[in-house]
C-alpha positions in Angstrom: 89.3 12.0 22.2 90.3 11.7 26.0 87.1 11.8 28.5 86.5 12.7 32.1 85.2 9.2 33.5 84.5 11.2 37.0 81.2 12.9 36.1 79.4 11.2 38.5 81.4 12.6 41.4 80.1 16.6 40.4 77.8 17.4 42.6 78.6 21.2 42.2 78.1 23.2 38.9 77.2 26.6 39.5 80.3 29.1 41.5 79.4 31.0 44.6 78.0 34.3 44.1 81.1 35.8 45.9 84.5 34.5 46.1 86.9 35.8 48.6 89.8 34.1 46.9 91.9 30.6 47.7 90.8 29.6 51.0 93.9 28.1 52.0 96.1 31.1 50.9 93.8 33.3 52.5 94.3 31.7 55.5 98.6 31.5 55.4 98.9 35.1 53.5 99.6 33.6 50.3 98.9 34.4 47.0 97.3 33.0 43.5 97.2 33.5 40.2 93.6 32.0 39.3 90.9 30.3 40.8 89.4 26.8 41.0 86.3 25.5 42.2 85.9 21.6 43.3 82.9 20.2 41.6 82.0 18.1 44.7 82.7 20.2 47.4 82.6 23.4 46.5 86.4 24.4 47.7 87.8 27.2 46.1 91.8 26.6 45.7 94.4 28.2 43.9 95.8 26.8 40.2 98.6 24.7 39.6 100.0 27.8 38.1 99.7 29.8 41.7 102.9 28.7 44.2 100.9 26.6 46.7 98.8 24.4 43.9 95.6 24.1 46.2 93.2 23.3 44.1 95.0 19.7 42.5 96.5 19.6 46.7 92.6 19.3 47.6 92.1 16.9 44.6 94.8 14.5 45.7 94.0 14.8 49.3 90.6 13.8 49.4 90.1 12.5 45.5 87.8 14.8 44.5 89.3 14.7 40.9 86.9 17.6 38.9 87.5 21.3 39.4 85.6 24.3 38.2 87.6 27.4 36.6 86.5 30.3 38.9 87.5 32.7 36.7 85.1 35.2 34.8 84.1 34.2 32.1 85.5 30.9 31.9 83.4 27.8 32.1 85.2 24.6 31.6 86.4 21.6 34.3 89.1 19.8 34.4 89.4 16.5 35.8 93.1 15.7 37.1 92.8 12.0 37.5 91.9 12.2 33.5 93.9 15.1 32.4 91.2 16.8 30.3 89.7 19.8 30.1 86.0 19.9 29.2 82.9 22.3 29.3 79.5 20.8 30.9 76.6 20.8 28.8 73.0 20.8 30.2 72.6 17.4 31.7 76.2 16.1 31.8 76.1 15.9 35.0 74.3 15.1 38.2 72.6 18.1 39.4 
């Protein structure tokens, strides 16, 4: 079974209490389709599903490689260095 080998790098587990949408297409008028969260940032980007692909843009940019779904009520990461998906469990990682 394939693993994230980046959990170390999440610093950021819990989604902001309001989100406006992507950042970046907010700020060029464009759109998305869902939401992503870097876990060591906190960036909120847009899916690789959305035209402009910010969130894994962000990931390869500065190699932050675990993102958060943003979407409610979803829960699970996904690391794209490792290409897996995976939900956090209390005290997976750093907090």
């Amino acid at each position: 079974m394939p693993v994230c080998s980046h959990l170390d790098q999440i610093k950021i587990t819990t989604l902001p209490a309001s989100i406006a949408g992507c950042e970046e297409c907010l700020a060029i008028g464009g759109r998305w389709v869902h939401l992503r969260m870097c876990e060591t940032c906190g960036k909120i980007g847009c899916c690789d599903s959305s035209p402009n692909r910010h969130a894994s843009g962000h990931a390869r940019e500065v190699g932050h490689p675990v993102a958060l779904s943003a979407e409610p009520g979803e829960n699970w990461s996904w690391c794209y260095v490792d290409e897996v998906a995976f939900v956090l469990e209390a005290g997976d990682a750093p907090s």
